[in-house]
C-alpha positions as CSV (number, residue, x, y, z in Angstrom):
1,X,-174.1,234.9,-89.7
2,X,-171.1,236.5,-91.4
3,X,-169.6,238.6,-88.9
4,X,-165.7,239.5,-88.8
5,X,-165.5,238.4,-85.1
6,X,-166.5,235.9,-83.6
7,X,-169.8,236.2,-80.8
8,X,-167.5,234.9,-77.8
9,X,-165.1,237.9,-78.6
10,X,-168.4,240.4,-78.8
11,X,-169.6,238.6,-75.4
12,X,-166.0,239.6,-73.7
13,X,-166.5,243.6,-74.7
14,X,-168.7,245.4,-72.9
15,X,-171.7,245.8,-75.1
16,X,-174.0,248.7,-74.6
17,X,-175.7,251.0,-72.3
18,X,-179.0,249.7,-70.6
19,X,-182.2,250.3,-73.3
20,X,-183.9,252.2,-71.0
21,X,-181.1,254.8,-71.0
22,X,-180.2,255.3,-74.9
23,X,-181.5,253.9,-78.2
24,X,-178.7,251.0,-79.3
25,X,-176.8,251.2,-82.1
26,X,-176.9,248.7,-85.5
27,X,-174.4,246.9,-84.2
28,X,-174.7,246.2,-80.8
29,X,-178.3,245.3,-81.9
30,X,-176.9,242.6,-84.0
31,X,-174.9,241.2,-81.8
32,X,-177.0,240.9,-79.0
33,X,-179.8,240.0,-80.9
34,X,-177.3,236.7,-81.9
35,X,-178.1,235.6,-78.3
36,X,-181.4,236.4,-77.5
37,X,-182.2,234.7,-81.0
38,X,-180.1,231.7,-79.9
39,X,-182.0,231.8,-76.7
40,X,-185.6,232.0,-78.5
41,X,-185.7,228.0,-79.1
42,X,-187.2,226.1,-76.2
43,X,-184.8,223.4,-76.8
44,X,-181.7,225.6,-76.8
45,X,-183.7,227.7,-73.7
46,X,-184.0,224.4,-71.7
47,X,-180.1,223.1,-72.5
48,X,-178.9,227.0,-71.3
49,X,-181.1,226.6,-68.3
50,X,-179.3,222.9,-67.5
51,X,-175.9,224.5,-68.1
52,X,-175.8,227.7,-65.9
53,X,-177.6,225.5,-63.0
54,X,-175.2,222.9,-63.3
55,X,-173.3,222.2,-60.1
56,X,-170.3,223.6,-60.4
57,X,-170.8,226.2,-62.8
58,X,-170.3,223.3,-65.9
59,X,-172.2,220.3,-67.3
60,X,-171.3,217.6,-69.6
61,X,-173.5,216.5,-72.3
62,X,-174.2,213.7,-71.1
63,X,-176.3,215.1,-68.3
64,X,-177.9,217.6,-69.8
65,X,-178.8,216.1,-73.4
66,X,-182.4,214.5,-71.9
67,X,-184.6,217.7,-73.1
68,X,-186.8,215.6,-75.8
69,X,-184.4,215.8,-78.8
70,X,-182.0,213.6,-80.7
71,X,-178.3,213.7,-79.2
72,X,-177.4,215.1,-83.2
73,X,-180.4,217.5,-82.2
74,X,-178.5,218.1,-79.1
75,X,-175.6,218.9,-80.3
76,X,-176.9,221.1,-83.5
77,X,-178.2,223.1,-80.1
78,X,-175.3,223.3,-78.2
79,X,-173.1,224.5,-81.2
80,X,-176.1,227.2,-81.6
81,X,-175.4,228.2,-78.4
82,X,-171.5,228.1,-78.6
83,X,-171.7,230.0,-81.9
84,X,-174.3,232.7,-80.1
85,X,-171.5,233.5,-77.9
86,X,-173.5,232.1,-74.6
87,X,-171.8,228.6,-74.3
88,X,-167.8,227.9,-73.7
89,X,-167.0,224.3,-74.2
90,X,-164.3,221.6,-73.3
91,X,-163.5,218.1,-74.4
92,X,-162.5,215.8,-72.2
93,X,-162.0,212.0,-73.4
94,X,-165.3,211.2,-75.3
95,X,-167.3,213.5,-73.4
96,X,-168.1,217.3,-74.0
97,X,-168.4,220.0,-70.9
98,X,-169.9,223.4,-71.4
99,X,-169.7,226.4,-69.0
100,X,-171.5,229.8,-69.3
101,X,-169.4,232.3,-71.2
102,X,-168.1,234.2,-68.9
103,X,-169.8,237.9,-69.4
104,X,-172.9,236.1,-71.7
105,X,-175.7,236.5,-68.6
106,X,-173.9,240.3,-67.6
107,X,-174.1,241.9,-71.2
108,X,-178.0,240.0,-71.3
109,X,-178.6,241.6,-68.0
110,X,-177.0,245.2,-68.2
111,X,-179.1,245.8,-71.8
112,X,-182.1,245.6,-69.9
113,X,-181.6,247.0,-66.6
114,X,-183.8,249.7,-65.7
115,X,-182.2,252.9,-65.7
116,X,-182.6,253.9,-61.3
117,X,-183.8,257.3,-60.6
């Protein structure tokens, strides 16, 4: 993906007016398709799922990393995932933590609320 900014930055903006209340525009589409395209893998789906219902709001790699994959699989996944703008990551010593970026679920979640009325 060649965009000028990176996803994480996109992620921290707020993105776009529920669906259900105006048509989006090219560009929010684009970016937000990034993470629902990044979400579309079952692998990628499953290592998202581990991560936001980690204890403690973080997981390291070495917990989450059984979903039926290589660890280079893995880790091709997470850096999908990173890149999408939905994962934050931290090294610490040989191991990796990751973290849901911080507004990843809310801009998901506010594109496809129902419009109440």
């Amino acid at each position: 993906m060649s965009n000028p900014r990176s996803l994480l930055d996109v992620v921290a903006t707020p993105c776009c007016a529920p669906l259900t209340r105006s048509p989006i525009g090219e560009t929010d589409a684009e970016r937000v398709a990034a993470m629902f395209r990044a979400l579309g893998d079952p692998v990628r789906l499953r290592l998202f799922s581990n991560v936001a219902s980690a204890e403690g709001g973080e997981a390291c790699v070495c917990d989450i990393q059984d979903v039926g994959v290589s660890q280079p699989t893995v880790s091709h996944h997470l850096r999908k995932l990173r890149e999408a703008g939905l994962l934050e990551s931290e090294r610490r010593g040989s191991w990796v933590y990751y973290r849901l970026a911080p507004s990843a679920l809310r801009v998901m979640s506010d594109l496809l609320a129902p419009v109440d009325g």
